[in-house]
C-alpha positions as CSV (number, residue, x, y, z in Angstrom):
1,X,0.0,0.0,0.0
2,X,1.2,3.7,-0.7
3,X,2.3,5.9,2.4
4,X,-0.9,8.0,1.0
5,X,-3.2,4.8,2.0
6,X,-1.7,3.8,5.1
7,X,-2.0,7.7,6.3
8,X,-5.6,7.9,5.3
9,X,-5.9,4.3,7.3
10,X,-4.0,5.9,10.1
11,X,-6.1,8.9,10.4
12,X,-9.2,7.1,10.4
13,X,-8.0,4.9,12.9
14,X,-7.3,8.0,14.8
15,X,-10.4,9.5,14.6
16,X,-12.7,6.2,15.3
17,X,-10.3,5.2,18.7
18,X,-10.0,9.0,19.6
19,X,-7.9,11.4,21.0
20,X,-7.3,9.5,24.2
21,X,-5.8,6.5,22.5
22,X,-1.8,5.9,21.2
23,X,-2.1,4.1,17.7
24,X,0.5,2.1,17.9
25,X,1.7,0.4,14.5
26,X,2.5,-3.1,15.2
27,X,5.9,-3.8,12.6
28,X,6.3,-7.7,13.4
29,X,5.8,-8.3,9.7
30,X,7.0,-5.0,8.8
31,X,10.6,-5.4,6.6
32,X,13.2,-2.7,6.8
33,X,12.3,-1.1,3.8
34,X,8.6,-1.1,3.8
35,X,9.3,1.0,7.3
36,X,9.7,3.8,5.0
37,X,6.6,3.8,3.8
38,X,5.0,4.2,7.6
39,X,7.2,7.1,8.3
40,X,5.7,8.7,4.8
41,X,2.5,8.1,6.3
42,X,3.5,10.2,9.1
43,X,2.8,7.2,11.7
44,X,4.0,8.5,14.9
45,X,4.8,5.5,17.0
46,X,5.7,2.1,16.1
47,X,5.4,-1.3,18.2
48,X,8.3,-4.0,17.7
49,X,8.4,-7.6,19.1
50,X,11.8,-8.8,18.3
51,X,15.0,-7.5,19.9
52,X,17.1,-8.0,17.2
53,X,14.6,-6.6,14.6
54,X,14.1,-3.6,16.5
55,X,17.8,-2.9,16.5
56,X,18.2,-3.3,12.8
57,X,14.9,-0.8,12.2
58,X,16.1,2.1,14.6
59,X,19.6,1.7,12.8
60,X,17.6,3.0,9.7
61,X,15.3,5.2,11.0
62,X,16.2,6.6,14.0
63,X,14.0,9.4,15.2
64,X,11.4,9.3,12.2
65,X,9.7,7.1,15.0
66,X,8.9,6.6,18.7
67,X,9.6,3.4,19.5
68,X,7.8,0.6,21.3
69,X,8.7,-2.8,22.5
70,X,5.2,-5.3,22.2
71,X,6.6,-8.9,22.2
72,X,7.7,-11.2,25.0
73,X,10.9,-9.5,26.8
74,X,14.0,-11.7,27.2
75,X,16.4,-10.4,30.1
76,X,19.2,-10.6,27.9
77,X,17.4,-8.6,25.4
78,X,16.5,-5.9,28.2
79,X,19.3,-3.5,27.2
80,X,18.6,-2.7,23.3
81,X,15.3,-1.7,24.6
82,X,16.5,0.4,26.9
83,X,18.4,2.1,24.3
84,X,15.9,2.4,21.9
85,X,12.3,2.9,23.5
86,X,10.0,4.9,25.8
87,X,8.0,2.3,26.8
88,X,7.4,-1.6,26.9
89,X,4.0,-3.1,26.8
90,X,5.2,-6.7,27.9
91,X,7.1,-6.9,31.2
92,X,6.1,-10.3,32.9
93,X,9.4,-12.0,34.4
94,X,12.0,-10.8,37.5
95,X,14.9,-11.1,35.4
96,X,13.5,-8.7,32.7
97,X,12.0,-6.5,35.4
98,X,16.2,-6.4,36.8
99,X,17.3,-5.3,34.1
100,X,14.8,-2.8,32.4
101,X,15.4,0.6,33.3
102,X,12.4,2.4,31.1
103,X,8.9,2.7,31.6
104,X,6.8,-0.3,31.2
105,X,3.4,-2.2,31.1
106,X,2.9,-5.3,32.5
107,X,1.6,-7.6,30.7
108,X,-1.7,-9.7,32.5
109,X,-2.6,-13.5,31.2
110,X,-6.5,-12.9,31.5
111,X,-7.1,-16.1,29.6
112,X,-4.6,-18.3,31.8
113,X,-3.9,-20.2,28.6
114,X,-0.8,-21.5,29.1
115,X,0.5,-20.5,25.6
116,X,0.1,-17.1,26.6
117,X,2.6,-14.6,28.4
118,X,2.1,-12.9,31.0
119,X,1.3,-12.5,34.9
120,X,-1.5,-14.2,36.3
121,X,-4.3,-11.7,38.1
122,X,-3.4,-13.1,41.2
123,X,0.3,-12.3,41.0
124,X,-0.1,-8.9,40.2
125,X,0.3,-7.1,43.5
126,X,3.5,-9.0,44.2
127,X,4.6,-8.1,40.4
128,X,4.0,-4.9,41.0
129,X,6.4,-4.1,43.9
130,X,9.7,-5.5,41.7
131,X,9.3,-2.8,39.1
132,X,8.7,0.7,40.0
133,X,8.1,2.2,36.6
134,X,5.1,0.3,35.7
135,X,2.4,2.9,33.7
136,X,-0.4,0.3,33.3
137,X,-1.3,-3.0,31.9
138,X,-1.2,-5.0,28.9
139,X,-3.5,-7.8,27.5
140,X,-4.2,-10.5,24.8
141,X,-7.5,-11.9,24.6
142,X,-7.9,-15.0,23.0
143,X,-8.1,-15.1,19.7
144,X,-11.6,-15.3,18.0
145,X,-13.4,-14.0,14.9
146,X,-15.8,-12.0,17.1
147,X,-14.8,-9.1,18.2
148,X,-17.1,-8.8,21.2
149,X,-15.7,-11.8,22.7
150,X,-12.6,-9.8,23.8
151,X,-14.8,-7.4,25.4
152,X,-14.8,-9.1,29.2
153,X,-10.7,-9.5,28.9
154,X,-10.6,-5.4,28.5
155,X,-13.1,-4.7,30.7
156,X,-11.3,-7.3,33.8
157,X,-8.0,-5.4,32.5
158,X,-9.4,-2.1,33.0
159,X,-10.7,-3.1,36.7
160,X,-7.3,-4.7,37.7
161,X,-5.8,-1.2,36.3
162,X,-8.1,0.9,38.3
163,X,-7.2,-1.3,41.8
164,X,-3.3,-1.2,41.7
165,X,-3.9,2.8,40.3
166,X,-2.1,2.8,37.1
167,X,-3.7,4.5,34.0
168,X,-2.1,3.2,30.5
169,X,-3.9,0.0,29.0
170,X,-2.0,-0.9,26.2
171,X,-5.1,-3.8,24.4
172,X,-6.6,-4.4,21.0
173,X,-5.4,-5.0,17.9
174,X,-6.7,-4.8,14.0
175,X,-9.4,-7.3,14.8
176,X,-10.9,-5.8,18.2
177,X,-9.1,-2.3,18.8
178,X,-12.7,-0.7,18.5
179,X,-14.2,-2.8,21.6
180,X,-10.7,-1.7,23.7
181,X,-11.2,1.7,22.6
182,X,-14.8,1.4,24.0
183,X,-13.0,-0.6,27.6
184,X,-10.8,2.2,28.6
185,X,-7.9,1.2,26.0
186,X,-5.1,4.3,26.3
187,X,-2.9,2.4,23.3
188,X,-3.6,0.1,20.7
189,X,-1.7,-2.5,18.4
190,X,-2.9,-2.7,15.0
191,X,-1.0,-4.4,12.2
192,X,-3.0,-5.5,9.0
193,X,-5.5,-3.1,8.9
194,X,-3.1,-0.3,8.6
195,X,-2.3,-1.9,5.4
196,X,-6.1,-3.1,4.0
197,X,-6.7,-1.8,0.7
């Protein structure tokens, strides 16, 4: 898609989530040189879930983007993200949380599936106490065609947000960022339908 489409995509985004909410352009499947056509676009702030990936992207463009880290964290990987981005959306482990030393989300397995990252609701207040930068809360839903199924995931996100008093709720991608935007979302993660024709 031209940087033309992705900006009219963008802006409509923008205005259906409003101005509360970060769009966040999720670049997993995002090469180094289709990058440029996002920064044409004038997306803002892009979401990265490989360490190495992220590295090789910022080595290109630099400033033409604020950077977010969206995938699972490895410790190891802790300090290219701190030397890249403002903010993670997927703290969940003590050896990460040691070693991160920027603002982060922590990333809640609603679903308990055990495919999933993430802290489990019941850990949270313990979790909470290792890192003191956390902004708020991140979530995947399990997947499904219907958007309204992800509905009770933001909504139980939004409530565990509200009791530990953190604001940022970093949920919803292309298929369900409307129904986050609805829940409280303050960011959302959206991919594929940045680039729908």
């Amino acid at each position: 898609m031209s940087p033309e489409g992705i900006r009219e995509r963008y802006e409509q985004l923008r205005d259906e989530v409003g101005p509360r909410v970060t769009v966040v352009a999720a670049t997993k499947y995002v090469s180094v040189e289709d990058m440029a056509a996002l920064a044409e676009a004038g997306i803002e702030v892009v979401g990265e879930n490989r360490a190495q990936d992220l590295e090789a992207k910022h080595a290109v463009y630099g400033d033409a983007f604020r950077w977010h880290f969206i995938g699972h964290l490895q410790s190891r990987k802790a300090r290219i993200v701190n030397g890249i981005c403002e903010l993670v959306h997927s703290l969940d482990s003590e050896s990460a949380a040691r070693r991160l030393e920027i603002p982060a989300l922590v990333e809640v397995n609603l679903s308990g599936e055990p495919t999933k990252s993430g802290v489990a609701p019941d850990e949270l207040d313990a979790f909470l106490d290792l890192y003191p930068d956390v902004r708020g809360l991140m979530t995947m839903p399990p997947l499904s065609d219907d958007p309204e199924a992800s509905r009770p995931y933001f909504r139980r996100l939004r409530e565990l947000a509200e009791a530990h008093g953190v604001s940022e709720l970093s949920m919803g991608t292309s298929q369900d960022y409307r129904v986050a935007a609805d829940e409280g979302a303050t960011l959302i993660r959206v991919g594929s339908v940045l680039w729908a024709e």
